[in-house]
C-alpha positions in Angstrom: -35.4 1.6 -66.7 -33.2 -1.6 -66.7 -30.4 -0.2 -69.0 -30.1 2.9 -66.6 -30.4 0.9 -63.0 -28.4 -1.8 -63.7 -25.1 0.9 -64.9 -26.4 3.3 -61.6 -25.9 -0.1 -59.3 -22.5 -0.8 -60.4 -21.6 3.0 -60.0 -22.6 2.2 -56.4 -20.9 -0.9 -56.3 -17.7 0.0 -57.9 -17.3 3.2 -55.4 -18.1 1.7 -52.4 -15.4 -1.1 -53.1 -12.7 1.4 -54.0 -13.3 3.3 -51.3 -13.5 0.2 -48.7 -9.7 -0.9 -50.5 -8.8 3.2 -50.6 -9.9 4.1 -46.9 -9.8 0.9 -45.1 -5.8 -0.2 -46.5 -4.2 1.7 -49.2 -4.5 5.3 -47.8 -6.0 4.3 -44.1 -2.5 5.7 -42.8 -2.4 9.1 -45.1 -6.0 9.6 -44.0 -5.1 8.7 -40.2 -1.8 10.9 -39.9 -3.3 13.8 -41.9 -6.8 14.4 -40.2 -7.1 11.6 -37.7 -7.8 14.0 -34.9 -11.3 14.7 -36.8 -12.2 11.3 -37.9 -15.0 9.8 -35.7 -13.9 6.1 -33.9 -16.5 4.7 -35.8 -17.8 5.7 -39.3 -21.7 6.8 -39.4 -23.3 4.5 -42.5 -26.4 6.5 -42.4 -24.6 9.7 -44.2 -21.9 7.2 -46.1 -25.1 5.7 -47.5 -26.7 9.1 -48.5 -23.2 10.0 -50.1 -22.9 7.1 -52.6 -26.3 7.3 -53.6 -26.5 10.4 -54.5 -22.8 10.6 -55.3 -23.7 8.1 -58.1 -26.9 9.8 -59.6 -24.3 13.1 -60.1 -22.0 10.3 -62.1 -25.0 9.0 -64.1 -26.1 12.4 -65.0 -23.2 14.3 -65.6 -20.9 11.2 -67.3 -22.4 8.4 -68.1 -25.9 9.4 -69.2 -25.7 11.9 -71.4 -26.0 10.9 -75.3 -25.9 7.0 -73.2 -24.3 4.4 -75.6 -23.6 6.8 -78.2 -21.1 8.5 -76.3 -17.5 7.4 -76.5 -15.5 5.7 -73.8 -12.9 8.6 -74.1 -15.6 11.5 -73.6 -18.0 9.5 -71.5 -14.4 8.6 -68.9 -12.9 12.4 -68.9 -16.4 14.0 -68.0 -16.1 11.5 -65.3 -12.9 12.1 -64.5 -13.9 16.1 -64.3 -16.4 15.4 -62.2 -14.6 13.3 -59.6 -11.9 16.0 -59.6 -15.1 18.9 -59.0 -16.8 17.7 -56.6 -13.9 16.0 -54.4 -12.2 19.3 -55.1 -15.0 21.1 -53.7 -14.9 18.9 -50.4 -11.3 19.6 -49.7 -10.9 22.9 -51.3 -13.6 24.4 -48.6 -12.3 22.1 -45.9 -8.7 23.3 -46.6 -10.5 27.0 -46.5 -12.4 26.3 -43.5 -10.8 24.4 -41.2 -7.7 25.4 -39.4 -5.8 21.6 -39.4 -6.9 20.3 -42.8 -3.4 19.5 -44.5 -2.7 20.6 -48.3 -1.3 16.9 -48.8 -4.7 15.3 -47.6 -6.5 17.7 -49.8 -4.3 16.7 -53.1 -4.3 13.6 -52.8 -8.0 13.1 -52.2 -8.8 15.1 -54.8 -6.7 12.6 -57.1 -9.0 9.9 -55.5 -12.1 11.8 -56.4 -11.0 11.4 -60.0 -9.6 8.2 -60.1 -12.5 6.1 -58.1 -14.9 7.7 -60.6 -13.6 7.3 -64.0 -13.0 3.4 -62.8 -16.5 3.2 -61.2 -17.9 4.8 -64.5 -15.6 2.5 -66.8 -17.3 -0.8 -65.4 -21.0 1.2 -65.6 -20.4 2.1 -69.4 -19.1 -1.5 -69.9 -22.1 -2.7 -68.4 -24.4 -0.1 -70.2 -22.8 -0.5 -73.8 -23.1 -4.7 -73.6 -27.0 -3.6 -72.8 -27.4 -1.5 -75.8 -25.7 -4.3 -78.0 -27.8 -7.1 -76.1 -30.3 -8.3 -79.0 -34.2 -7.4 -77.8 -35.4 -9.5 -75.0 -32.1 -9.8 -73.3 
């Protein structure tokens, strides 16, 4: 249970940092020029909360779990990488479908985020997991 909690909390961890840098300075002004008009004054934590959680058990399942230590960086950091790009892609894809002021720029470049913030979050998990597996027993 450890040597999959410990990797899932740093998913967590790693995401919600990136994003704080990603939303809160980096891209605040991309975000705030492209879709500011639908942005809320105040974010809701309740549904932000709900996002990384589950946002991180997709991670664990689809990249960093399967095969676990055995799998290597490279193949463990692309299905990561696939995934971010999937599901952020899903996100803006529809919203670009959907809704009549969602710009193509927001869209592409938050799809690049997707990808990025979770091949780095899932980098520091598999570091964390693969020191675990080489831990001697009782560590």
């Amino acid at each position: 249970m450890r040597k999959l909690l410990i990797p899932y909390l740093i998913l967590i961890a790693g995401m919600v940092l990136l994003d704080v840098l990603w939303l809160g300075f980096i891209a605040k002004s991309i975000y705030a020029d492209g879709i500011g008009h639908l942005m809320a004054a105040q974010p809701r934590f309740g549904p932000a909360i709900a996002f990384y959680l589950l946002y991180a058990v997709g991670l664990m399942f689809f990249a960093l779990a399967p095969h676990g230590p055995r799998r290597t960086m490279r193949a463990t950091l692309t299905a990561a990488a696939l995934f971010g790009t999937v599901a952020y892609a899903t996100y803006d894809l529809s919203n670009l479908g959907t809704l009549r002021d969602w710009p193509l720029s927001v869209a592409l470049i938050d799809i690049a985020w997707g990808c990025i913030a979770s091949t780095l979050s899932v980098l520091a998990a598999k570091l964390c997991m693969d020191r675990f597996d080489a831990a001697p027993a009782g560590a």
